[in-house]
Every structure is written in structure tokens, then in C-alpha cells.
C-alpha positions in Angstrom: 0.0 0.0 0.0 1.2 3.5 -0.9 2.2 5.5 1.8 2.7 9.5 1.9 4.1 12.3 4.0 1.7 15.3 4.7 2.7 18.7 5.5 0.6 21.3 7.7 -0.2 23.3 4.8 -1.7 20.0 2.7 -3.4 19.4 5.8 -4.7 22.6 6.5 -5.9 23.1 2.8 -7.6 19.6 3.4 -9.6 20.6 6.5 -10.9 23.5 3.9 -11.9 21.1 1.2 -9.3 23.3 -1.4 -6.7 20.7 -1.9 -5.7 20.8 -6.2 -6.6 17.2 -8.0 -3.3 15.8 -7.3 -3.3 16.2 -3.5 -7.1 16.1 -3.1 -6.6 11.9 -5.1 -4.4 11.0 -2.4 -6.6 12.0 0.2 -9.1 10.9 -1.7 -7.3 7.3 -1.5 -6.5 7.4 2.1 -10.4 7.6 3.1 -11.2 5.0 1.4 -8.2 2.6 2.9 -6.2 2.1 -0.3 -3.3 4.5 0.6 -1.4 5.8 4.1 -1.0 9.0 4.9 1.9 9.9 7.7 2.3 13.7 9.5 5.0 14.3 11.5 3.9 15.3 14.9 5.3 18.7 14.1 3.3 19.5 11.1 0.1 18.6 13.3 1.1 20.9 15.8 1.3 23.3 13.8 -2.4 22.7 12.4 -3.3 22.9 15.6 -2.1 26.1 16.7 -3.1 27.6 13.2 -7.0 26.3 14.0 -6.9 27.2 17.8 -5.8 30.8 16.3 -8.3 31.0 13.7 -6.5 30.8 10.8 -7.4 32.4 7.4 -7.1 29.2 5.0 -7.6 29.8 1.3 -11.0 32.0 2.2 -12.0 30.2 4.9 -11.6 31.0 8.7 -10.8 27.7 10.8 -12.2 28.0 14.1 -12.0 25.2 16.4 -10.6 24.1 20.0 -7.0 22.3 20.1 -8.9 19.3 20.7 -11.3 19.7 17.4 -8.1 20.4 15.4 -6.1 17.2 16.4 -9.3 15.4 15.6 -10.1 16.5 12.5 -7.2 15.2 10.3 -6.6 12.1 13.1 -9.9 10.6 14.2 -11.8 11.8 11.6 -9.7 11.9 8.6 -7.2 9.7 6.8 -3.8 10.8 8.7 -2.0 9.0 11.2 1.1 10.6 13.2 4.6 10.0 12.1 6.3 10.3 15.7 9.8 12.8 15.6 12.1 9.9 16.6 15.4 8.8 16.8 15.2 7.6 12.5 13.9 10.8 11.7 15.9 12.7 13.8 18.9 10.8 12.3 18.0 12.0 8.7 17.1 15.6 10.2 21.1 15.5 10.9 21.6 14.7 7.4 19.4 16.8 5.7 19.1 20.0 8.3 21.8 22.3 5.9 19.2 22.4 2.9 16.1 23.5 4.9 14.4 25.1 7.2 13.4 23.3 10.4 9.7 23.0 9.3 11.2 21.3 6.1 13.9 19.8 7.1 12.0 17.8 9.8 8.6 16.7 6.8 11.8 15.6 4.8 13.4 13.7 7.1 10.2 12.0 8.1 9.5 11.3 4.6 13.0 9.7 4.2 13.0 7.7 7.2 9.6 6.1 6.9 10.3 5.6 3.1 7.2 7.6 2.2 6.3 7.5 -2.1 6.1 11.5 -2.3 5.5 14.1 0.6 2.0 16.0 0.1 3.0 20.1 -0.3 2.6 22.9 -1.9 6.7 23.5 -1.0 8.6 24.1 -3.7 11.7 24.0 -2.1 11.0 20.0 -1.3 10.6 20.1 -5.0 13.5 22.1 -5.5 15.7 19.6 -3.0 15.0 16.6 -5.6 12.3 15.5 -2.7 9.3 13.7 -5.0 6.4 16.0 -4.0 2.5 16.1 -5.0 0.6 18.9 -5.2 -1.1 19.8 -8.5 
């Protein structure tokens, strides 16, 4: 089974409903069981403190407790949590010169759980050689 890294922007743009085709079939697949999709813990974090802050995404306001924001892509979407630990950190080390920290940590998730493509609208993943889905 295919399995994919998410960023928080891909999964803030997927609590919206705005995600382009490309993005939007591999979510697409992961409700209905046919594909895996991984966030690190840090990109979730970060979708949670965007929705607890109310968050302008793409037109749309996201409004929600910390709680409703770690449910909504978890319990009632198609993510699971890629933990931060010692594998990824181990490839943040190796990669942590070409990004930022944000970055550096979805690509080294990416790399140590031997994702197919990270989910993002980043084009510096792109940029980095990292295969990428977006469009």
C-alpha cells in the first residue's frame, strides 16, 4: 500500500476542502483505505495552533478548539502521526543544511519512513530533488 508524508499546509488546505486534484486523489485514497498517509507530529502541531488561532485558510476561517483540530485530520480523517524519533531525527542531521526546520523535519520524516512522495505545496521540497504532489 502507498504510503505519503503530509505537510501542515496540505493538511490545512484539506480541512478546507481546497486541496488541487493531485493532492485532493491522495486523500481521496487514504479515506477510502487504499493509501497511508503519515504527518509528523510537528506538522500537526502546527495545524493545531493555526486552527486554535483561527486561521485564514484559502477564504476560509478555521475556528476550532486544540482538541477539534487534532481530531479532525486524526480521528476523523485519513492521517496517522509519524512520531519525531530517533530515525527521523537521524536523517534531520543529514538533511538539516538544505532547509528550514519546518522542512527539514517533513523531509526527514519522509525519508526515514520511506514515504512514495511528501504532500506540499513546498517548492523548495521540490526544488531539493524531494518527489512532492501537489497539482
Amino acid at each position: 500500500m502507498a504510503t505519503y508524508t503530509a505537510d501542515a499546509v496540505a493538511l490545512l488546505v484539506y480541512l478546507v476542502d481546497s486541496l488541487p486534484d493531485g493532492a485532493d486523489q491522495v486523500f481521496a485514497e487514504a479515506e477510502a483505505g487504499e493509501s497511508v498517509i503519515h504527518a509528523p507530529s510537528t506538522a500537526l502541531a502546527e495545524v493545531i495552533y493555526a486552527v486554535s488561532r483561527d486561521k485564514d485558510v484559502r477564504g476560509v476561517q478555521l475556528a476550532g478548539s486544540p482538541e477539534e483540530s487534532r481530531q479532525a485530520p486524526l480521528a476523523n480523517g485519513p492521517v496517522s502521526v509519524a512520531p519525531v524519533g530517533e530515525r527521523e531525527l537521524a536523517e534531520y542531521v543529514r538533511v538539516v543544511d538544505a532547509f528550514n526546520i519546518h522542512d527539514g523535519l517533513i523531509v526527514a520524516s519522509h525519508n526515514a519512513n520511506e514515504t512514495e512522495a511528501v504532500i506540499t505545496s513546498d517548492s523548495a521540497i521540490e526544488d531539493a530533488g524531494v518527489a512532492t504532489i501537489w497539482e
